[in-house]
Rosetta silent file (secondary structure, phi, psi, omega in degrees, C-alpha in Angstrom):
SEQUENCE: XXXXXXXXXXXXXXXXXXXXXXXXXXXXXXXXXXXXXXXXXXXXXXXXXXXXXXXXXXXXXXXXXXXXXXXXXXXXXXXXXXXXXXXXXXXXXXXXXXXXXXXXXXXXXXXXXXXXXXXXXXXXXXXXXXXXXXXXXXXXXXXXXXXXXXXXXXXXXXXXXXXXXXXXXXXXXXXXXXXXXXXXXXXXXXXXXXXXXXXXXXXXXXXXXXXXXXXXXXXXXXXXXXXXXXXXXXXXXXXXXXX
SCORE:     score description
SCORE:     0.000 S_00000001
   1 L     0.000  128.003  177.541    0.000    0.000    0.000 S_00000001
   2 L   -82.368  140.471 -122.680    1.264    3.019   -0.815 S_00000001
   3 L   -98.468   72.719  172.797    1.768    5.597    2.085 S_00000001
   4 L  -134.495   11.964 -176.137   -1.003    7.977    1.626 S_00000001
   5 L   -40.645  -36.152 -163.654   -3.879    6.466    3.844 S_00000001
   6 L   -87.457  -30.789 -155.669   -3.396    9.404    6.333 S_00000001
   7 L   -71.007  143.829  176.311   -2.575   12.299    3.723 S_00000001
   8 L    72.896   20.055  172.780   -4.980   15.300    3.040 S_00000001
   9 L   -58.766  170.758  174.769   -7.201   14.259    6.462 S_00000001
  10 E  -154.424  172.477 -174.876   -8.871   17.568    7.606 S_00000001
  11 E   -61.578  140.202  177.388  -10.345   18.535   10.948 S_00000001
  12 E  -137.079  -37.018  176.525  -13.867   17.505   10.965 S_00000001
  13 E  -167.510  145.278 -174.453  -15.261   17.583   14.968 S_00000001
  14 L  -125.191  155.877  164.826  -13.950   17.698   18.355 S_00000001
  15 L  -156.534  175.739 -143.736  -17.096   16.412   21.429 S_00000001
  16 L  -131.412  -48.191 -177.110  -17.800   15.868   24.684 S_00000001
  17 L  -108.058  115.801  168.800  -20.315   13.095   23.936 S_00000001
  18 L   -67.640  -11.680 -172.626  -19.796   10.609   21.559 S_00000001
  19 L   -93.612   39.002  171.109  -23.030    9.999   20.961 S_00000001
  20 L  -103.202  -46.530 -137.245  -22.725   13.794   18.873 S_00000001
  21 L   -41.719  153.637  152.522  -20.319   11.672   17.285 S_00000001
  22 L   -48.637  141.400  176.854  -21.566   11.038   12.915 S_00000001
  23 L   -71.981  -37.055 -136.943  -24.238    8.500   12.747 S_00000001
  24 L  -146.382   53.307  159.923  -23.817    7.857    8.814 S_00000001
  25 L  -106.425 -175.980 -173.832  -19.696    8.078    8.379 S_00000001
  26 L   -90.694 -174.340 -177.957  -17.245    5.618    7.307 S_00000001
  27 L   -66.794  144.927  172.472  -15.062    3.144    9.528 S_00000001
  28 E  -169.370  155.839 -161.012  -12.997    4.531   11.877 S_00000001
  29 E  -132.400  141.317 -172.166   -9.855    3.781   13.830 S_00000001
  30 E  -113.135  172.418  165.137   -8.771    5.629   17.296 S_00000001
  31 E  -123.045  153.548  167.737   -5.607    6.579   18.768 S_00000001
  32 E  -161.126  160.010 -177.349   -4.744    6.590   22.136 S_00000001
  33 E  -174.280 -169.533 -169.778   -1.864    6.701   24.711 S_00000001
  34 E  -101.015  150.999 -178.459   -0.619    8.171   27.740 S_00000001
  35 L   -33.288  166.639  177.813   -0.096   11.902   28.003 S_00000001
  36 L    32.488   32.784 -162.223    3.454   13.045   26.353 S_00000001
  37 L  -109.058    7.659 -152.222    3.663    9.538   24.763 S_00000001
  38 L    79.219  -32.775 -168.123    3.871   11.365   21.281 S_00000001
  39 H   -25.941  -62.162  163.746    0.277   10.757   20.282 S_00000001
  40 H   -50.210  -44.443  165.926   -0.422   13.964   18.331 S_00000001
  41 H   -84.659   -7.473  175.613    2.623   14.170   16.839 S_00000001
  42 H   -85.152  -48.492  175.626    2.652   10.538   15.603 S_00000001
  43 H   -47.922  -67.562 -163.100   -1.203   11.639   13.965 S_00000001
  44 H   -57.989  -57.968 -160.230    0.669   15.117   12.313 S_00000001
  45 H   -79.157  -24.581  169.493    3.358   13.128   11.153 S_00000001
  46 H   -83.353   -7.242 -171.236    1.443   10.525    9.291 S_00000001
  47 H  -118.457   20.093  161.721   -0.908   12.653    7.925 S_00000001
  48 L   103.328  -18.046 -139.362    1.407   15.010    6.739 S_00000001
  49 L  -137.096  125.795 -159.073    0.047   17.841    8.549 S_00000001
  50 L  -107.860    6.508  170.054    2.440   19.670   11.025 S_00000001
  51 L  -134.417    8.614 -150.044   -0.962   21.219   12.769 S_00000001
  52 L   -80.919  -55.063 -163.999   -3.470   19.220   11.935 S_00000001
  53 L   -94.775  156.351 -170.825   -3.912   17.179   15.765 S_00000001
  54 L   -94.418  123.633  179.815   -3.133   19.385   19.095 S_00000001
  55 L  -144.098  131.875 -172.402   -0.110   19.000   20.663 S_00000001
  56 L   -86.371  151.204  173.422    0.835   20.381   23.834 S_00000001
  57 L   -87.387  -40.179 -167.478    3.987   21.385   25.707 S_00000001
  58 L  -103.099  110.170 -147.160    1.809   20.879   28.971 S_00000001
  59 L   -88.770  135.575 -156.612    0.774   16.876   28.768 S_00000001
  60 L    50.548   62.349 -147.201   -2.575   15.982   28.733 S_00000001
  61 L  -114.586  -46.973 -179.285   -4.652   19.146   27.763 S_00000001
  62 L   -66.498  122.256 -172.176   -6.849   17.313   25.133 S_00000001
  63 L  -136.924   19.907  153.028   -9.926   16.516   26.665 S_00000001
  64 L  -163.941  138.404  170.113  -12.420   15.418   23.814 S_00000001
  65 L   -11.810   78.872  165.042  -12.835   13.582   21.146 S_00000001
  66 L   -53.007   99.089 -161.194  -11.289   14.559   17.700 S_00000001
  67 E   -92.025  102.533  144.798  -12.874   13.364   14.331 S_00000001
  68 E  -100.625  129.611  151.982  -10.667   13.729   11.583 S_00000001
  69 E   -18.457  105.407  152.309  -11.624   12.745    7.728 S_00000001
  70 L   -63.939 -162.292  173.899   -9.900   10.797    5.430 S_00000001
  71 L   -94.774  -58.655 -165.824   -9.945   11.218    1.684 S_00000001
  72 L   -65.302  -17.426  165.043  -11.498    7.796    1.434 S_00000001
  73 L   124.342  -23.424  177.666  -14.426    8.554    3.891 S_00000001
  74 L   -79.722  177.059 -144.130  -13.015    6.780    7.039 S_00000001
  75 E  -148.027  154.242 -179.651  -12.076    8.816    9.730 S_00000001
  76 E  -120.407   97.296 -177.499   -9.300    8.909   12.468 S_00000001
  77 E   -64.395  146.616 -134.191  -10.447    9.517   15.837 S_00000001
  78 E  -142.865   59.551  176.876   -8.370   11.335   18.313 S_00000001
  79 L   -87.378  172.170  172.445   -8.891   10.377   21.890 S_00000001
  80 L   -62.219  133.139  150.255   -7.789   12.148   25.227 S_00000001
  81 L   -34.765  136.364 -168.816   -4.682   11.302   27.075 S_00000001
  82 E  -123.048  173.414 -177.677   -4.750    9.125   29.732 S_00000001
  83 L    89.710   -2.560 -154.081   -2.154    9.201   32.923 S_00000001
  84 L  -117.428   92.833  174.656   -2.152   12.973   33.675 S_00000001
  85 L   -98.277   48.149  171.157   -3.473   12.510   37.053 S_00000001
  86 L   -98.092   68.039  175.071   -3.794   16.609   38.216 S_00000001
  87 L  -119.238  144.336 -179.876   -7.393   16.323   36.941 S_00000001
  88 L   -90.331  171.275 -153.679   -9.716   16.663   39.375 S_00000001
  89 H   -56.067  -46.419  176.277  -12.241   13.173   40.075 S_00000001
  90 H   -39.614  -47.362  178.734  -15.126   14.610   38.615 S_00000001
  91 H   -68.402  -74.675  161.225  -13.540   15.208   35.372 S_00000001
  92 H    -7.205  -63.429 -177.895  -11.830   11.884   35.417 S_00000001
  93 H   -86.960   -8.654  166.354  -14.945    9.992   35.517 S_00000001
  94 H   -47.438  -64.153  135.782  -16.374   12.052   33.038 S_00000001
  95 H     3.183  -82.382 -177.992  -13.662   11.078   30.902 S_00000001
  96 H   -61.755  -54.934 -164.027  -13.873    7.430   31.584 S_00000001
  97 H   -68.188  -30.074 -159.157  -17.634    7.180   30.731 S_00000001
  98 H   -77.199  -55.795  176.573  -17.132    9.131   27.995 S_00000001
  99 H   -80.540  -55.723  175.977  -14.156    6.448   26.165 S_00000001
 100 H   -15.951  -56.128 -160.912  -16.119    3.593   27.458 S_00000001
 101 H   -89.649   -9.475  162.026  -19.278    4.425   25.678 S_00000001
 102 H   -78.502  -40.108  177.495  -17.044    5.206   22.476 S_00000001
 103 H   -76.647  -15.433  165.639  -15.035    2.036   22.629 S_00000001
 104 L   -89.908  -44.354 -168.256  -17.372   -0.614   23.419 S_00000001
 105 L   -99.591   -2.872 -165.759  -20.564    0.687   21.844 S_00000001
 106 E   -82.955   81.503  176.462  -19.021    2.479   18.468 S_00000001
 107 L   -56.275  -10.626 -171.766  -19.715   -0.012   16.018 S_00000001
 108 L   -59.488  -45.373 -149.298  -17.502    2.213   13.048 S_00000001
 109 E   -74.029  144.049 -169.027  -14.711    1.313   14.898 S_00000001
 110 E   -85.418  -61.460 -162.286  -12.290   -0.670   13.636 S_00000001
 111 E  -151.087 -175.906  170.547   -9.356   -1.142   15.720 S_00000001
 112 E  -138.198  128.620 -156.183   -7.463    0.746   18.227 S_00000001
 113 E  -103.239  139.215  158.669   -4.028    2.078   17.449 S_00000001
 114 E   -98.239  129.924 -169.790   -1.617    2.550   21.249 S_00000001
 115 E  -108.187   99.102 -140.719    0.540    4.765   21.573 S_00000001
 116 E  -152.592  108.117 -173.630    3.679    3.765   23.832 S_00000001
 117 E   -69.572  122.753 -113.924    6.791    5.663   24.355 S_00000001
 118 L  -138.452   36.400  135.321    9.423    2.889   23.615 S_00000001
 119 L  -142.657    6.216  151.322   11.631    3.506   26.574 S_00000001
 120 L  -151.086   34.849  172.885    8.800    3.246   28.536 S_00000001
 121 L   -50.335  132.610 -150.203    6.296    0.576   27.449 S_00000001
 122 L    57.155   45.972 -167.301    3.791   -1.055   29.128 S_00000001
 123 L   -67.369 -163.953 -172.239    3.405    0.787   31.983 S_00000001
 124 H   -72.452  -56.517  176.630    0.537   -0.193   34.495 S_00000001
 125 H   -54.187  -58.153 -176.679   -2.054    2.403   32.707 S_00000001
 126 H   -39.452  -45.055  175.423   -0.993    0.724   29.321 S_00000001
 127 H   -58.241  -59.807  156.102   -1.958   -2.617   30.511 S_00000001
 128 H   -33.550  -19.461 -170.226   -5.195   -1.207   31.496 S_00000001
 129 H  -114.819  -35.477  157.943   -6.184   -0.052   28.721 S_00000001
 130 H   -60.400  -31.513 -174.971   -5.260   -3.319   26.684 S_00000001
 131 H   -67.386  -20.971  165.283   -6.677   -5.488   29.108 S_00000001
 132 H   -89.727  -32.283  172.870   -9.848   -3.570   28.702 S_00000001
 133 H   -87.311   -1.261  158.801  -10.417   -2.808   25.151 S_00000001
 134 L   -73.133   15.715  170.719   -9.540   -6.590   24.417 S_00000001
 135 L   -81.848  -18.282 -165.591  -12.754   -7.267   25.730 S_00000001
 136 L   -70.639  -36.945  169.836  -14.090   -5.686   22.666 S_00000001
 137 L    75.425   58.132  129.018  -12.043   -8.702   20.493 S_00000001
 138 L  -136.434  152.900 -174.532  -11.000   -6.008   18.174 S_00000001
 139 L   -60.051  165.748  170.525   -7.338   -5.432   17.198 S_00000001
 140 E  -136.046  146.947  152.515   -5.317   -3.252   18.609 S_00000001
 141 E   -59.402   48.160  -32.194   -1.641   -1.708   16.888 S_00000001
 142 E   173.299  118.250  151.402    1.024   -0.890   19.132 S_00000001
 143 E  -130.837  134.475  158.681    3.348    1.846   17.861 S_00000001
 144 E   -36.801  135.975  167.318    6.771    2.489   19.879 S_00000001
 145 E  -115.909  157.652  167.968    7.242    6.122   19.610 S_00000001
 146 L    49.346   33.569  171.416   10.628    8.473   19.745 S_00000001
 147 H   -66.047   -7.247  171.887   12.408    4.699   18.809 S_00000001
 148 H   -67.870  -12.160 -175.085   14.922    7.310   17.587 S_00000001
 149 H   -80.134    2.895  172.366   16.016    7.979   20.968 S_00000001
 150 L  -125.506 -178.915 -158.505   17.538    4.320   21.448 S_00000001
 151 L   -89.422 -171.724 -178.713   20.463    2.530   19.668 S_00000001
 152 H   -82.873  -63.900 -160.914   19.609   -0.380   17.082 S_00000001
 153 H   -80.310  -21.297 -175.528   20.021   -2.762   19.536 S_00000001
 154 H   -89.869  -57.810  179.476   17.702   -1.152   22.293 S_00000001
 155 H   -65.976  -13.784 -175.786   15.548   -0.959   19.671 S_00000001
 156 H   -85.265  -30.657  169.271   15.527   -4.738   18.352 S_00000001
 157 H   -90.912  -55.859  164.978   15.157   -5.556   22.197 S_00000001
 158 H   -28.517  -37.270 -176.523   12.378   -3.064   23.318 S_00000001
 159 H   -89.583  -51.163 -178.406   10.322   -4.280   20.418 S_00000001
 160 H   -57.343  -26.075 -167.455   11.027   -8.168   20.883 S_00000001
 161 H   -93.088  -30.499  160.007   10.830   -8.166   24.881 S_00000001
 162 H   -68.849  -43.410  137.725    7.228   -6.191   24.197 S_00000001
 163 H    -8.794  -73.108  167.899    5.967   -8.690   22.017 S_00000001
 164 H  -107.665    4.927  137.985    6.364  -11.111   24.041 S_00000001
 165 H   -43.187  -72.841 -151.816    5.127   -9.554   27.604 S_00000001
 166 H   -61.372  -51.830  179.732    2.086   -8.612   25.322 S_00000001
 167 H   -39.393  -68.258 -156.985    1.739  -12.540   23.990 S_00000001
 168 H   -67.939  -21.497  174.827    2.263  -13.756   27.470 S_00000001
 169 H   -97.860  -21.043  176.164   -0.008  -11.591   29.881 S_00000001
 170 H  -113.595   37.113  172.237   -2.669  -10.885   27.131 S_00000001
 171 L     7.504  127.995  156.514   -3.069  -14.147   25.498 S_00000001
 172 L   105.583  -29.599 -166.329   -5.705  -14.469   22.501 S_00000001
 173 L   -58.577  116.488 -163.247   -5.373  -10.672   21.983 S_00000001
 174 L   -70.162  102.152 -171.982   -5.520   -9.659   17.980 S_00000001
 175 E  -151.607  130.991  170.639   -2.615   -7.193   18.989 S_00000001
 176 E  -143.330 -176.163 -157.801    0.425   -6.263   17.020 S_00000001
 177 E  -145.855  145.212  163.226    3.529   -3.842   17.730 S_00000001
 178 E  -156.665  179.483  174.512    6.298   -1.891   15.909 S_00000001
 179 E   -95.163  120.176 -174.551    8.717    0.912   16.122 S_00000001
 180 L  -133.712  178.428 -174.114    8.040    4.053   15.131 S_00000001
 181 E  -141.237  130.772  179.868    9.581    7.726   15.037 S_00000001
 182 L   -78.579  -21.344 -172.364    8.109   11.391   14.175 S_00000001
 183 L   -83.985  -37.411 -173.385   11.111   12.759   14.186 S_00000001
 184 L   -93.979  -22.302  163.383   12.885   10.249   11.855 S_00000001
 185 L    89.956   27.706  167.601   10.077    9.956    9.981 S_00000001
 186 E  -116.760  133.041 -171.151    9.950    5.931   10.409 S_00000001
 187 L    90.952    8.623  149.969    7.611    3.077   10.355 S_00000001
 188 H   -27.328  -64.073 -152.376    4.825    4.765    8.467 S_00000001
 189 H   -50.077  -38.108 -165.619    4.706    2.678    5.927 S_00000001
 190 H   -70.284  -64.581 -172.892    3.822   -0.389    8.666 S_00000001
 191 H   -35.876  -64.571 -143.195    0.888    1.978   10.294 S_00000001
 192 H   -86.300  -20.774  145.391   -0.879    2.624    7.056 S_00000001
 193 H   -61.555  -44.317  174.401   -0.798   -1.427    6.199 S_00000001
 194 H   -85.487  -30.224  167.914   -1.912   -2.904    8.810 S_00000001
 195 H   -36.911  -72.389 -141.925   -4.656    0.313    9.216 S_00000001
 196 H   -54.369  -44.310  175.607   -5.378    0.133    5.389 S_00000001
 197 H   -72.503   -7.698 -170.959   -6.341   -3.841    6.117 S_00000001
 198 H   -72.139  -56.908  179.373   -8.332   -3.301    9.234 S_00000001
 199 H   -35.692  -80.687 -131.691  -10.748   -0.343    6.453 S_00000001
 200 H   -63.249  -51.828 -174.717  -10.426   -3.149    3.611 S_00000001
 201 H   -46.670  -38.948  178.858  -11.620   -5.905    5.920 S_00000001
 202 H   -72.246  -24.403  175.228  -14.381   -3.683    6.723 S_00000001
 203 H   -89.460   10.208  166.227  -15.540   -3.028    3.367 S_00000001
 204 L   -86.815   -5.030 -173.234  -16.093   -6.868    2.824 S_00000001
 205 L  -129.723  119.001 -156.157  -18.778   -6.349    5.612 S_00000001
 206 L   -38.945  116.252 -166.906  -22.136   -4.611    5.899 S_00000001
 207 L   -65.158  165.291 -148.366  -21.233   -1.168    6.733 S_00000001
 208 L  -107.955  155.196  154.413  -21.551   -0.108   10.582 S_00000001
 209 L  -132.412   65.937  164.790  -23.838    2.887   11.328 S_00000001
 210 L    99.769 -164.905  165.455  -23.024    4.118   14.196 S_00000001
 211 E   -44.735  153.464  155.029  -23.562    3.462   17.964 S_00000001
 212 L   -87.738  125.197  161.492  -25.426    0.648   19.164 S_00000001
 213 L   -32.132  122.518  163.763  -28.941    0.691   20.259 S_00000001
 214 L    78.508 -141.268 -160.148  -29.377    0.511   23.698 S_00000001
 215 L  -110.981 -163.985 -159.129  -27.109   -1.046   26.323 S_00000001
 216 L  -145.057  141.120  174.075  -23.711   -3.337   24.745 S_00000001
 217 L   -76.176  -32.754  167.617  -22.487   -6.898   26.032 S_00000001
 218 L   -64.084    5.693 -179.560  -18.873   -5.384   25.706 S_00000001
 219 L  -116.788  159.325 -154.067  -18.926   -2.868   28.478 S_00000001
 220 L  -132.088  154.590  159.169  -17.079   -4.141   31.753 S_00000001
 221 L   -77.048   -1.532  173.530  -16.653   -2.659   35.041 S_00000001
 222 L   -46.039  141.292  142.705  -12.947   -2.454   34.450 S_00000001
 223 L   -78.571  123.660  164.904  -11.644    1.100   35.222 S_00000001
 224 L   -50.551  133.446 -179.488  -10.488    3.414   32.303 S_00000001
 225 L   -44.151  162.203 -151.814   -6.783    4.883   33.112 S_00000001
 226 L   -86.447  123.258  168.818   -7.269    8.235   34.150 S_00000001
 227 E  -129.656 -171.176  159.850   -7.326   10.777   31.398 S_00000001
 228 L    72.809 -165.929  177.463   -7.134   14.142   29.864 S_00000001
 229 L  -139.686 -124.878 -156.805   -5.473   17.336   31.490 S_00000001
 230 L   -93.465  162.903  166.720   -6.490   20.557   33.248 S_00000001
 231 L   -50.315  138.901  162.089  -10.279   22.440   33.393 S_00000001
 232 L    70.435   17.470 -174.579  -11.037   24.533   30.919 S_00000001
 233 L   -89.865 -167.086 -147.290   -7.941   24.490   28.673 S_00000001
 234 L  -114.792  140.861  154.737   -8.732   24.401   24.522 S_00000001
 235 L  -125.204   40.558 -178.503   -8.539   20.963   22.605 S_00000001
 236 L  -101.470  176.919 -161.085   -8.768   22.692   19.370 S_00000001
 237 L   -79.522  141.454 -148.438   -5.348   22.230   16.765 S_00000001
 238 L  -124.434  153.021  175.223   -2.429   23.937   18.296 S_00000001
 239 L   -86.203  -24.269 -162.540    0.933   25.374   16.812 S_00000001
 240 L  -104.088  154.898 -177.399    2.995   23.463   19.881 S_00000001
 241 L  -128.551  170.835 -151.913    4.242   20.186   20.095 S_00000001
 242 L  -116.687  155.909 -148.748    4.530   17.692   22.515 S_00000001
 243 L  -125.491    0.000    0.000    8.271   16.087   23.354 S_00000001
């Protein structure tokens, strides 16, 4: 596939509720990660766009849900940072009801690509958050971020010792993992292949319209990691970038 899956996305909606979310859009795949993990800038760099997703100096500031457009009609969702705990509780669980009822009940959704800073993967929130959206038994993507910041060999271990920590505590899980870098400009190529088959798979299948009616067999009492960052700051697209 050639590496344009992401290119020429545009801004489309940021909410509070997903169920604002479109009813009658295409397939769609989210990102998510822990505050400062890269997340924003891994969206801007695949898609091309050095402004298009908001990225902060001060980590976890995005606090709702970001629809952008493809060219092909599917759409790349944007969720809040999780791990930034100076939020106050209130907020929090807003937050957590709030990805719950997108990730369990969103039938569009495809897959979920994680976003994991690759000298520090799989922290305790990270596990959480696989161990919970594999209940959905959709894939999830794993990309290393800032792999430029280790040697060849740190990186060739960091991805193989995550691998198999992922195999071995989350058994069964359609989960896969690679290295990638915004700065270096590496491992596109992988994202937009394994993406481009989760869309293609989907167009072999009766196209999803939206939320599900009513209540979902997929939502759990786990708790979502903690997310987002302080009251009242802007989640609209930002000039600053995250480190």
């Amino acid at each position: 596939m050639p590496p344009s899956l992401f290119r020429h996305a545009v801004f489309e909606i940021s909410v509070a509720d997903p169920k604002t979310l479109p009813q009658a859009g295409g397939s769609e795949v989210a990102f998510a990660g822990r505050s400062n993990a890269g997340k924003s800038s891994a969206i801007n760099t695949l898609a091309g766009h050095t402004r298009l997703a908001y990225v902060s100096k001060t980590p976890g500031r995005t606090q709702l849900i970001n629809l952008f457009r493809l060219r092909n009609g599917a759409a790349l969702v944007d969720l809040p940072g999780y791990g930034y705990a100076d939020v106050p509780l209130v907020v929090r669980q807003q937050w957590q009801g709030l990805l719950e009822h997108y990730l369990t009940q969103r039938q569009a959704l495809m897959g979920l690509v994680l976003i994991m800073d690759s000298r520090r993967p799989l922290t305790e929130l990270d596990r959480q958050m696989i161990g919970w959206f594999a209940t959905t038994s959709k894939p999830i993507h794993c990309l290393l971020t800032k792999s430029d910041k280790l040697t060849r060999q740190e990186q060739a271990k960091t991805l193989a010792e995550t691998r198999r920590l992922v195999s071995a505590d989350f058994p069964g899980t359609p989960f896969s993992v690679q290295l990638f870098s915004s700065l270096k400009k590496t491992g596109m190529e992988e994202v937009e292949r394994v993406i481009g088959n989760w869309l293609h798979q989907e167009e072999k299948e009766p196209p999803a319209k939206g939320d599900k009616a009513g209540g979902s067999n997929t939502s759990i009492n786990t708790e979502v990691p903690a997310q987002g960052g302080r009251t009242g700051d802007d989640s609209s697209p930002s000039n600053e970038y995250d480190r």
